[in-house]
C-alpha positions in Angstrom: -26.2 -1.9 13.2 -22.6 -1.0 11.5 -22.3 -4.7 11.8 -25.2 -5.8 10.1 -24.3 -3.7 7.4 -21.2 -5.3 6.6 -22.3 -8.8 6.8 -25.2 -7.7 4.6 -22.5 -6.1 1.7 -20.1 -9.2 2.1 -23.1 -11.8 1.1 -23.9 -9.5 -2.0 -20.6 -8.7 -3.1 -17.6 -10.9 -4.5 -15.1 -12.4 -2.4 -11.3 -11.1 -1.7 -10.4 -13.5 -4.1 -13.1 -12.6 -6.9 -12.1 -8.7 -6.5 -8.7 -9.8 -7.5 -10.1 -11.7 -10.7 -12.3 -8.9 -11.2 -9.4 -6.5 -11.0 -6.9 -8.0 -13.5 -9.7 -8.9 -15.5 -10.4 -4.7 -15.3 -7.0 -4.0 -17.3 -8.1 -6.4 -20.2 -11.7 -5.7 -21.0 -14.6 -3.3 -19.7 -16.0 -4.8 -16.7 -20.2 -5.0 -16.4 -22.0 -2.4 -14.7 -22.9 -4.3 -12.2 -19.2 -5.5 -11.4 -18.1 -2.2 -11.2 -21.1 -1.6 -8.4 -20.5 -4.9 -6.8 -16.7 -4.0 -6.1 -17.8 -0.6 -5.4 -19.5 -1.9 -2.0 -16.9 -3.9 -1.4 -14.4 -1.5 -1.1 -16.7 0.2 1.3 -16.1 -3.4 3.7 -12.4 -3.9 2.6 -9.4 -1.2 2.2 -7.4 -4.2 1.5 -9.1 -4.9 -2.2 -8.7 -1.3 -2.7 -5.1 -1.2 -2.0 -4.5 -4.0 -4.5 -6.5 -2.5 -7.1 -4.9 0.9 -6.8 -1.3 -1.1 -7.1 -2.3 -3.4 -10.1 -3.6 -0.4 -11.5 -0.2 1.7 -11.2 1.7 -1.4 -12.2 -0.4 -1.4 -15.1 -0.1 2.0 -16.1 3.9 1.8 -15.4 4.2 -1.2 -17.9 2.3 0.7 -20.5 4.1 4.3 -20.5 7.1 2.2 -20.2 6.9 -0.4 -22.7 10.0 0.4 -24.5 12.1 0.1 -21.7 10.8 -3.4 -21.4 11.6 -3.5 -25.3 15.4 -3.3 -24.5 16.0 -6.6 -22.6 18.7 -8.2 -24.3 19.4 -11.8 -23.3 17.5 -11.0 -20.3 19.7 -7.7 -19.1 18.6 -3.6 -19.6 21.1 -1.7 -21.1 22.5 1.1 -19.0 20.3 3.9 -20.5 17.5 1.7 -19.4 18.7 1.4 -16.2 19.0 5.3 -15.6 16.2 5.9 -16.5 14.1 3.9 -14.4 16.4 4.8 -11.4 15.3 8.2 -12.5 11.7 7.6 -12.9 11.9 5.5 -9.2 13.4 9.0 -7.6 11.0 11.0 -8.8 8.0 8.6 -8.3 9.7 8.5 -4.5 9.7 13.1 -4.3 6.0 13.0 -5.7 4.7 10.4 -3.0 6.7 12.3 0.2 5.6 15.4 -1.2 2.1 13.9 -1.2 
C-alpha cells in the first residue's frame, strides 16, 4: 500500500530536477498555488528536495542580510572587517545549530 502511494505522488508531482527549478524560481517570483501543493507532496516522497530547498533558501536569506558585505569586494578580495565578520557570523551560525 505505502508503495502505491508513492508511485501514485511521483507521477503527479514534478521531478527532482523540476523541484530544483521550482525552488530557485521560489526566491524570484511567487510560485502558483498549485506549485506550492505539487512540491508539497513531493516532499512527502523525497527529504532530498527538501534538504535543497531548506539550503537554497538559507543561502538566499544569507546573501540578502548580507549584501553589503558582498558590496566590499575590491578587485575580487574582502577587506579584513569583512572578513571578521563573516568568521563571526560562521561561529555563531555553528553555536546556534549544536545548540539545536
Amino acid at each position: 500500500m505505502k508503495g502505491l502511494c508513492i508511485k501514485l505522488i511521483s507521477r503527479i508531482t514534478p521531478s527532482c530536477r523540476d523541484m530544483a527549478k521550482l525552488c530557485s524560481q521560489s526566491i524570484d517570483r511567487k510560485l502558483t498555488f498549485w506549485e506550492r501543493v505539487r512540491m508539497r507532496m513531493h516532499g512527502w516522497i523525497c527529504s532530498w528536495c527538501i534538504d535543497y530547498s531548506d539550503q537554497v533558501h538559507k543561502i538566499s536569506d544569507s546573501v540578502r542580510n548580507e549584501g553589503e558585505s558582498l558590496a566590499e569586494l575590491k578587485d575580487g578580495q574582502l577587506t579584513e572587517d569583512c572578513k571578521a565578520r563573516m568568521r563571526a557570523l560562521m561561529e555563531e551560525s555553528k553555536k546556534e545549530e549544536s545548540s539545536e
